[in-house]
C-alpha positions in Angstrom: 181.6 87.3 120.1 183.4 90.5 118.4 187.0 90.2 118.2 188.1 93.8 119.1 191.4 95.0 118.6 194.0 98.4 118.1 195.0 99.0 114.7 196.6 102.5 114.9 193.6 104.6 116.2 190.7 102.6 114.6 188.7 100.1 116.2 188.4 97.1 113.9 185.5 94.6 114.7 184.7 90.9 113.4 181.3 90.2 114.0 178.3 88.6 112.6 174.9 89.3 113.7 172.4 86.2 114.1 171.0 86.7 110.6 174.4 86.5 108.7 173.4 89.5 107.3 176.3 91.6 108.4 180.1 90.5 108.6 182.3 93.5 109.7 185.4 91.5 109.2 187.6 94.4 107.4 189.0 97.3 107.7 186.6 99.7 108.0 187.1 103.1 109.0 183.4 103.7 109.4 183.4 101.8 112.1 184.5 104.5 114.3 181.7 107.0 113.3 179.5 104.6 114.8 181.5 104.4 118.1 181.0 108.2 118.5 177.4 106.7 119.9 176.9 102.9 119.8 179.1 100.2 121.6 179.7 96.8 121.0 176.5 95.9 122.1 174.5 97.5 120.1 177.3 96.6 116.8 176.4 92.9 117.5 172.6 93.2 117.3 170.6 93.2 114.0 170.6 96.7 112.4 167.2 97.9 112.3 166.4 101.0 109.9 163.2 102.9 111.0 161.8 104.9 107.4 159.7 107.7 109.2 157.6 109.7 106.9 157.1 112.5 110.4 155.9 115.6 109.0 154.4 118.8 109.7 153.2 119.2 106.2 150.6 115.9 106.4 148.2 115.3 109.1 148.3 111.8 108.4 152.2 112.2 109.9 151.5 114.4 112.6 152.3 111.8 115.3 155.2 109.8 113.9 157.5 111.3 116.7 155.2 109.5 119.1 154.7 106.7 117.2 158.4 105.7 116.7 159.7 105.0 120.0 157.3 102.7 120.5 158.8 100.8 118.0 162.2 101.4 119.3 160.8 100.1 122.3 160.3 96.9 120.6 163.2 96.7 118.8 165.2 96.8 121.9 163.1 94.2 124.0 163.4 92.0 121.2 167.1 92.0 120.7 167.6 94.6 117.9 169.1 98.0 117.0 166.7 100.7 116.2 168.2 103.0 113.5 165.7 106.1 112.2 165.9 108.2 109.5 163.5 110.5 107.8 161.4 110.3 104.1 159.5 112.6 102.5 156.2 112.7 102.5 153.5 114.7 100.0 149.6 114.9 100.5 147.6 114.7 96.9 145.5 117.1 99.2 147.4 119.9 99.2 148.3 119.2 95.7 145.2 119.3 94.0 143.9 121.3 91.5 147.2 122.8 91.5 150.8 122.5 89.9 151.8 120.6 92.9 149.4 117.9 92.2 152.2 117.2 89.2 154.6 116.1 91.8 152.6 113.6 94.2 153.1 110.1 92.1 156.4 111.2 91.0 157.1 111.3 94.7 156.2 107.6 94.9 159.4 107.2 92.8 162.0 109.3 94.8 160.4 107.5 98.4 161.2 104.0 96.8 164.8 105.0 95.6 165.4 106.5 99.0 164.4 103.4 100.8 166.4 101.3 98.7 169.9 103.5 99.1 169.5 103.7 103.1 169.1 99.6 103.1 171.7 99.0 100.4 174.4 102.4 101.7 174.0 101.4 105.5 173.7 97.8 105.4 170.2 97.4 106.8 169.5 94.3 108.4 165.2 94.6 108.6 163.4 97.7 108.1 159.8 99.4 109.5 158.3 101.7 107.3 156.2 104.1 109.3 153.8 105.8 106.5 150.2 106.8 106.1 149.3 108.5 103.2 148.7 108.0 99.2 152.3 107.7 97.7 154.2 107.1 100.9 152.8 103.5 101.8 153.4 102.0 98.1 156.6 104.2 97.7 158.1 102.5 100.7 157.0 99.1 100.1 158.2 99.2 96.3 161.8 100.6 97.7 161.8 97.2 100.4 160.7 94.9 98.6 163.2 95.9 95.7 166.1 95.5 98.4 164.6 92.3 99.3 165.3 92.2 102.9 162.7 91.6 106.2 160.1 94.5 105.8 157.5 95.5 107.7 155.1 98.4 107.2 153.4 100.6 110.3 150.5 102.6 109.2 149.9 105.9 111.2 146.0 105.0 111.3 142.8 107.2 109.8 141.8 110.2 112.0 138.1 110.7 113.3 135.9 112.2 111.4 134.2 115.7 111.9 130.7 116.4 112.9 127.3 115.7 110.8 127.3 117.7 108.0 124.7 117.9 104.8 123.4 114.5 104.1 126.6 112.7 105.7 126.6 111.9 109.0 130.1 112.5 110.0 132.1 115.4 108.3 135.4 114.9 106.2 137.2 117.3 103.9 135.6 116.4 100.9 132.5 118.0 101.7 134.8 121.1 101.2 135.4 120.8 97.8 131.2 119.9 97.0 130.5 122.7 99.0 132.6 125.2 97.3 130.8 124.0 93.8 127.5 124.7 95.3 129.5 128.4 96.2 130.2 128.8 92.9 126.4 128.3 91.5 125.6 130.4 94.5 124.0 128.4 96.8 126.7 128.5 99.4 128.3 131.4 101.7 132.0 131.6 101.7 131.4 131.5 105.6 130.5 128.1 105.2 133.2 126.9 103.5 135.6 128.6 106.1 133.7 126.7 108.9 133.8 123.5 107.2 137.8 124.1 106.9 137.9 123.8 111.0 135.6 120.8 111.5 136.2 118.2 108.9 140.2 117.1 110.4 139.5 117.0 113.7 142.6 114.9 114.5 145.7 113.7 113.5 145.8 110.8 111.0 144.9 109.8 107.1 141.9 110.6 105.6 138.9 109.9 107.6 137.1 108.5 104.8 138.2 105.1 102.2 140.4 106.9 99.8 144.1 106.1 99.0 145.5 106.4 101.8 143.4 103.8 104.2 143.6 101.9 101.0 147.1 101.1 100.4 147.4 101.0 104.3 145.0 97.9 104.4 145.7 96.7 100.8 149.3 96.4 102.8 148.3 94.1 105.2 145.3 92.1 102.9 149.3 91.6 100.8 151.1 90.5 104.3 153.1 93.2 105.4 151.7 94.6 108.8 150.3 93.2 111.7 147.0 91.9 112.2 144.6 94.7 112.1 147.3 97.3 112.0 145.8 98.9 108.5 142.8 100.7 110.4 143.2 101.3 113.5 142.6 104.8 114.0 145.9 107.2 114.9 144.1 108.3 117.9 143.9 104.8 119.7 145.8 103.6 122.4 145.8 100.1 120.0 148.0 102.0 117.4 151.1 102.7 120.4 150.8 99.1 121.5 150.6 98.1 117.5 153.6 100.0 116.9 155.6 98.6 120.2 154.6 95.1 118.3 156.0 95.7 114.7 159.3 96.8 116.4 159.2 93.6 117.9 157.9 91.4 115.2 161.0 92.8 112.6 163.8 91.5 114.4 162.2 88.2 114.7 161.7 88.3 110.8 165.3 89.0 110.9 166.3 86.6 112.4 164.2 83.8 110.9 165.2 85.3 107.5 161.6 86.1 106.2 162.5 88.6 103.5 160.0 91.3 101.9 159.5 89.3 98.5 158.9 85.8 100.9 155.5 88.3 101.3 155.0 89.8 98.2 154.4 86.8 95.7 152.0 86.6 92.8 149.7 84.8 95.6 149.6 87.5 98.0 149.5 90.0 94.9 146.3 88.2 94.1 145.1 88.1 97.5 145.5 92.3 97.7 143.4 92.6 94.3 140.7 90.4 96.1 140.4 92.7 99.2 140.4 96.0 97.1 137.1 94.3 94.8 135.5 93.3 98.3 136.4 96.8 99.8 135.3 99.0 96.7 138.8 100.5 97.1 140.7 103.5 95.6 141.5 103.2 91.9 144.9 104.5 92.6 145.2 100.9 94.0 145.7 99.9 90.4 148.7 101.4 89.5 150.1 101.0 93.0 150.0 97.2 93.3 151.1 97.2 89.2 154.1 99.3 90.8 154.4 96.8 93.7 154.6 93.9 91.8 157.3 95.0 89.1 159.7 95.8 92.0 158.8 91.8 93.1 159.3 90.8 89.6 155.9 90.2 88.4 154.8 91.9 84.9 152.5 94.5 85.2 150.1 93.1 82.4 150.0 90.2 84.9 148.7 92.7 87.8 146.0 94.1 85.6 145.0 91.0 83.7 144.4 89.6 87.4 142.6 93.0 88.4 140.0 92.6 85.6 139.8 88.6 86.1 139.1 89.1 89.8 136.8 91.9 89.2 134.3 89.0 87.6 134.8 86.7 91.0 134.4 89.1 93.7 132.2 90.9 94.9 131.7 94.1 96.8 131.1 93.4 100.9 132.2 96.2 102.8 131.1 99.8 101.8 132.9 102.9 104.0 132.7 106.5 102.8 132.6 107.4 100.0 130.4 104.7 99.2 128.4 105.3 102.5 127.0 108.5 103.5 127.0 106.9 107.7 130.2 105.1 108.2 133.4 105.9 108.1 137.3 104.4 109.0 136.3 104.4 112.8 133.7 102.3 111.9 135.3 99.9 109.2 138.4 99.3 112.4 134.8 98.2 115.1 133.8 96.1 112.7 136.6 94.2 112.0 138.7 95.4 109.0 140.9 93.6 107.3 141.1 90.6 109.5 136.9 90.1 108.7 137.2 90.9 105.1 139.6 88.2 104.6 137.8 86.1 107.0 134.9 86.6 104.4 137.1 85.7 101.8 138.6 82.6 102.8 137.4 80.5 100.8 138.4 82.1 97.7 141.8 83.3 98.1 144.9 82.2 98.9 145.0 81.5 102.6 148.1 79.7 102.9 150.5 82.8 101.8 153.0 84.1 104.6 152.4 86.8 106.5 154.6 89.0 108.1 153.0 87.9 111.5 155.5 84.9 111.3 152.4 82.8 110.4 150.3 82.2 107.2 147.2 84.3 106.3 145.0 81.3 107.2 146.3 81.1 111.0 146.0 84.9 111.0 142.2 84.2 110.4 141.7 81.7 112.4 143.7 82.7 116.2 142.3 86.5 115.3 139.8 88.0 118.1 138.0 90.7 117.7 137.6 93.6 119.4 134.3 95.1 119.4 132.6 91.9 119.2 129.8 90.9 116.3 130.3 92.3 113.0 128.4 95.7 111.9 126.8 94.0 108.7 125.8 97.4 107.3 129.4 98.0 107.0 131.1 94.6 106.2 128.8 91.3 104.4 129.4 88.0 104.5 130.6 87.3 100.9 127.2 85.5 100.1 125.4 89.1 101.1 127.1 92.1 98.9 126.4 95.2 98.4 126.7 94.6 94.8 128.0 91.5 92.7 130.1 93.8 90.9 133.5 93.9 92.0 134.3 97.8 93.6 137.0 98.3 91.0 137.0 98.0 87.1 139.2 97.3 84.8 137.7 99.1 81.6 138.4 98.9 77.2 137.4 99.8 74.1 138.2 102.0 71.5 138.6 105.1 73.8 140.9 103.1 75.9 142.2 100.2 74.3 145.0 99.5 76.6 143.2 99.8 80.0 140.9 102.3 82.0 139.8 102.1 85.6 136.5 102.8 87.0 134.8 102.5 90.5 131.8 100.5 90.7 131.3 101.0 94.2 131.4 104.6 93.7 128.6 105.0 90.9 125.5 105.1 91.2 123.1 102.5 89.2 121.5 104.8 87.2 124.3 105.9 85.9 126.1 102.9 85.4 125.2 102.8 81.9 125.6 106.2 80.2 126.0 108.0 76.9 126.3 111.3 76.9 128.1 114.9 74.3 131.8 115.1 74.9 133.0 118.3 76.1 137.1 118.1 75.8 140.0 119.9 77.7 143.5 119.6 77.4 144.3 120.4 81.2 142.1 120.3 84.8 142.9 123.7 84.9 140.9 124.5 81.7 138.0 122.4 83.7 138.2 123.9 86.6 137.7 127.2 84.5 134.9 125.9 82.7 133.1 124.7 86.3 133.4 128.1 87.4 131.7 129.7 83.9 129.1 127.1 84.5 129.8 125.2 80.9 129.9 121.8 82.5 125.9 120.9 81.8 123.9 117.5 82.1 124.4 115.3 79.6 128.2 116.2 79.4 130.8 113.9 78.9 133.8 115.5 80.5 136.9 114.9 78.6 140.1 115.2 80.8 143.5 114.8 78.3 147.2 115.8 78.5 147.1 114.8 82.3 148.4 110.9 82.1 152.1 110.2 83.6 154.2 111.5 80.5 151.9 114.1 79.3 151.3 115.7 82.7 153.5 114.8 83.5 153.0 112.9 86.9 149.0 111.8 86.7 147.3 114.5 88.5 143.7 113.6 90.4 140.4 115.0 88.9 139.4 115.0 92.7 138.5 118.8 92.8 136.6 118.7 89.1 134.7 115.9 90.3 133.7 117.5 93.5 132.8 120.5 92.0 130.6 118.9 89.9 128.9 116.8 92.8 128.6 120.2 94.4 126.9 121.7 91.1 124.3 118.4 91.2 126.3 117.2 88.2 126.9 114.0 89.7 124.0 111.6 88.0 123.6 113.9 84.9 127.0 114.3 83.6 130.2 111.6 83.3 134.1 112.6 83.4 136.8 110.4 81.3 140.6 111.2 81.9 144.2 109.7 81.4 145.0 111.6 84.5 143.9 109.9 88.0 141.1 110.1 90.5 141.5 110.1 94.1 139.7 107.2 96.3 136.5 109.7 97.1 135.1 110.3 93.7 131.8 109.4 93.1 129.7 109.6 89.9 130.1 107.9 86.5 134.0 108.4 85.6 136.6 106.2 84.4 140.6 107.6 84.6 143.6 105.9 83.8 143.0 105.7 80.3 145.9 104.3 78.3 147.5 105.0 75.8 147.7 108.6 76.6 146.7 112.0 74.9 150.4 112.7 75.0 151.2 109.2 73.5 148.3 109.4 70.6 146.0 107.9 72.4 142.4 107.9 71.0 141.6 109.9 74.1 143.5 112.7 72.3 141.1 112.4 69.0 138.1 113.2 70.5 136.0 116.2 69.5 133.4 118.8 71.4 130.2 117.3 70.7 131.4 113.3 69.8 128.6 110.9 71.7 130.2 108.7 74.2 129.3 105.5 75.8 130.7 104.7 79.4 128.8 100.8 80.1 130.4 99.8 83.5 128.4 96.4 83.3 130.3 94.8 80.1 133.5 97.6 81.3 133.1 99.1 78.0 134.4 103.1 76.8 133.1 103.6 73.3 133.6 106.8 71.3 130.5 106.8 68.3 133.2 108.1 65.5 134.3 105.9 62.7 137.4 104.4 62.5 138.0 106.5 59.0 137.2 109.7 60.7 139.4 108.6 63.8 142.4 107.9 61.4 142.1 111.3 59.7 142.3 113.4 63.0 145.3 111.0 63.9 146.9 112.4 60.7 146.2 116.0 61.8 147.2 115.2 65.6 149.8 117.3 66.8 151.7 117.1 70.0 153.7 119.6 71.5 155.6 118.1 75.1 155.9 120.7 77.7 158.7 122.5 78.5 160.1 121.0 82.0 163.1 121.0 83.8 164.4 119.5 86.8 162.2 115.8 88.3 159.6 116.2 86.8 161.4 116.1 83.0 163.3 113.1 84.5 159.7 111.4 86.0 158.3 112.4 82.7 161.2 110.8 80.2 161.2 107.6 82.1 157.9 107.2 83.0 155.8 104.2 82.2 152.2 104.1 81.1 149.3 104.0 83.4 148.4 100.1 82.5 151.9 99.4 83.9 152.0 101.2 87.1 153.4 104.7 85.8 156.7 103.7 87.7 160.3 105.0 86.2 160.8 102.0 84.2 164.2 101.1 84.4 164.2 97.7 83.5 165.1 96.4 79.8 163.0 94.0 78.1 165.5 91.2 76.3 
């Protein structure tokens, strides 16, 4: 019990929550802030920070005000403190194609700092960390699991998806961007494109479709960190309230059993993550999010990605969800089973016996789970003796054009273009694409050379979502490729391959090549190879010529610390030796 006592005017306590956590055994004149609205009822229970990432600027954070007092429902019922605070939160949709889209991975950076001064300032006992969308959900985890204390992460949930639409069944926004390359070629009414703007978010939630967002959401529970299920159920559900009632409830008893966020995130669990995103054909932002992930646990980043292209070989792809299906979508990923029936799938060759922030391991997760919706929809998730493909849905690609590391999408490309070589046509910006699409000098048979755009040079790793689109929308996608050191977002489809390291603005042989240089991209050996001698190569190094841009404020900051894209693109503050 608090021994409370008069010194002058300030109330000094002695206390020490359950955890051992928090001793308030000094003078502290703080203390009597917090008397202006707690008492010492709620001083003696564990202090639990709510990160809410509520805004009006995302859809996929629309109903955060909702969602979070259901967790402060279950906080309180289970003996804890609920304290909120806000984070920001930035949509690679409304950045794209745009100088905004400079800022979204950077923003990964400034979320995990923030996360990591409100645990360490305010003396944080456990934290939720209510997110949803591409940069938020690793940007929260990497700031928790730096801190190192009990962590769980709440997921707002995918929205539904629009009406049927073209040749997919249920509309979603990137229709938008295929249909305005089909306006541009002339085959499309701008009246089109504005109705398509009212239809394809019907509700409030992430993406409707597999892209980064649901990705890192489920990756985040296939690591550990969220409930059972609680990766894809859609915002709209009643299940999502009663979800978010649970995690409130489930934190304070990881407080108070002392289950901490890197007792989760182990190279065990990392490797379980990488397994999920080859069985799921997930975003290749997933790359450089769990590279992130893992430096704040510790691990080496070359680990992360060595394990990413050794997995790649083992696993293969079982669930397919748009964009790899034209029918099914989020909604129909949750009434099949999710994550829980992925990793069911995958039992036998991961690591089951990992904690889990359920209290429980990942193997009595699978086995007390219950389902639902009852049998499993096998057109949207296989047994793991029934792929889709036997590739894995993520690549880890080399050669001479990118010797450090590219990523590709198998799950995403079609067969026939799988294999293909094709005439480079080079740009030193998407902007100067996105130009180029709209002249209508993006032809088959093109190689599309993306440089300039990788974290330094970007700075900040913009997607090549709306060039891609745009080309899909031009019937590009089978007849041309795309190649960048910038990024792509989780609904790309066609041949490309981005995250090619080392950079244009590192001298990166990505930064060499010439209009009109023949290109291999050979996603069955995960091969990049640019047909130009290693004599010619070495005398346009010696006439390379790099000018950095001119920046100011965060993004010369992101842009002077920033790592490469084989090691996460974080801020790399740590010293080697």
């Amino acid at each position: 019990m608090p021994i409370s006592f008069i010194f002058g005017r300030i109330r000094i306590m002695s206390c020490e929550c359950e955890t051992g956590t928090r001793k308030l055994n000094q003078l502290h004149p703080c203390r009597a802030l917090f008397g202006a609205a707690l008492d010492n009822d709620d001083l003696n229970r564990p202090a639990i920070g709510i990160a809410n990432g509520f805004s009006e600027t995302v859809p996929g954070h629309f109903h955060f005000k909702q969602l979070v007092e259901y967790v402060k429902k279950g906080i309180f019922r289970a003996g804890g403190n609920a304290l909120e605070f806000g984070v920001i939160s930035c949509c690679d949709s409304l950045g794209n194609g745009t100088a905004g889209g400079y800022y979204i991975l950077p923003s990964r950076e400034i979320i995990a700092d923030s996360i990591e001064i409100m645990i360490k300032a305010q003396h944080l006992d456990g934290i939720v960390l209510m997110c949803s969308c591409d940069k938020i959900v690793p940007g929260m985890i990497m700031g928790a699991v730096r801190a190192n204390i009990p962590a769980i992460v709440l997921p707002g949930g995918p929205m539904l998806s629009g009406p049927a639409y073209g040749e997919k069944i249920k509309a979603d926004t990137t229709i938008v961007a295929e249909t305005y390359g089909k306006y541009e070629k002339g085959e499309a009414a701008w009246e089109e494109i504005e109705n398509l703007l009212k239809i394809t978010n019907p509700t409030c939630g992430s993406c409707n479709f597999y892209g980064t967002a649901n990705t890192m959401s489920c990756t985040a529970e296939a690591i550990g960190l969220t409930l059972p299920d609680a990766g894809a159920i859609p915002a709209v559900y009643n299940e999502r309230l009663r979800c978010a009632k649970r995690t409130g409830e489930k934190i304070v008893e990881l407080v108070k059993k002392g289950i901490k966020s890197r007792d989760i995130v182990t190279k065990e669990s990392m490797q379980n993550a990488i397994s999920y995103v080859m069985a799921t054909g997930g975003s290749t932002n997933a790359v450089i999010h769990l590279s992130a992930i893992g430096y704040e646990a510790g691990i080496d980043p070359e680990w992360t990605m060595s394990e990413f292209d050794r997995i790649s070989g083992l696993i293969p792809h079982i669930a397919r969800i748009n964009p790899a299906s034209n029918i099914y979508d989020m909604e129909d990923f949750y009434r099949a089973g999710a994550v829980p029936r992925v990793m069911e799938y995958l039992k036998d060759h991961i690591n089951i016996d990992v904690l889990t922030d359920s209290g429980k391991t990942l193997r009595e997760n699978i086995e007390e789970h219950s389902y639902m919706y009852g049998p499993c929809n096998d057109e949207v998730i296989r047994p793991f003796d029934k792929p889709f493909s036997t590739l894995g849905g993520v690549a880890i690609m080399r050669g001479n054009v990118c010797p450090d590391t590219g990523v590709a999408k198998p799950a995403a490309i079609e067969e026939s273009v799988r294999r293909f070589e094709g005439e480079a046509i080079c740009f030193d910006s998407e902007d100067e694409c996105l130009k180029a699409l709209e002249q209508l000098k993006v032809r088959p048979g093109h190689v599309v050379v993306i440089r300039y755009e990788g974290p330094k040079g970007g700075p900040g790793m913009r997607e090549m979502y709306r060039p891609m689109k745009i080309m899909h929308g031009q019937g590009l996608a089978t007849s041309t490729a795309l190649i960048t050191d910038g990024r792509f977002s989780g609904t790309n489809n066609g041949c490309f391959v981005g995250h090619i390291s080392p950079e244009a603005a590192e001298g990166g042989n990505i930064a060499l090549i010439e209009d009109g240089d023949r290109i291999t991209i050979d996603v069955y050996s995960k091969e990049v190879t640019l047909h130009v001698s290693e004599e010619e190569l070495a005398k346009r190094r010696a006439e390379w010529k790099y000018t950095p841009k001119k920046l100011e404020g965060y993004l010369a900051r992101y842009s002077a610390m920033a790592s490469s894209a084989a090691t996460g693109g974080v801020m790399n503050y740590k010293k080697k030796g």
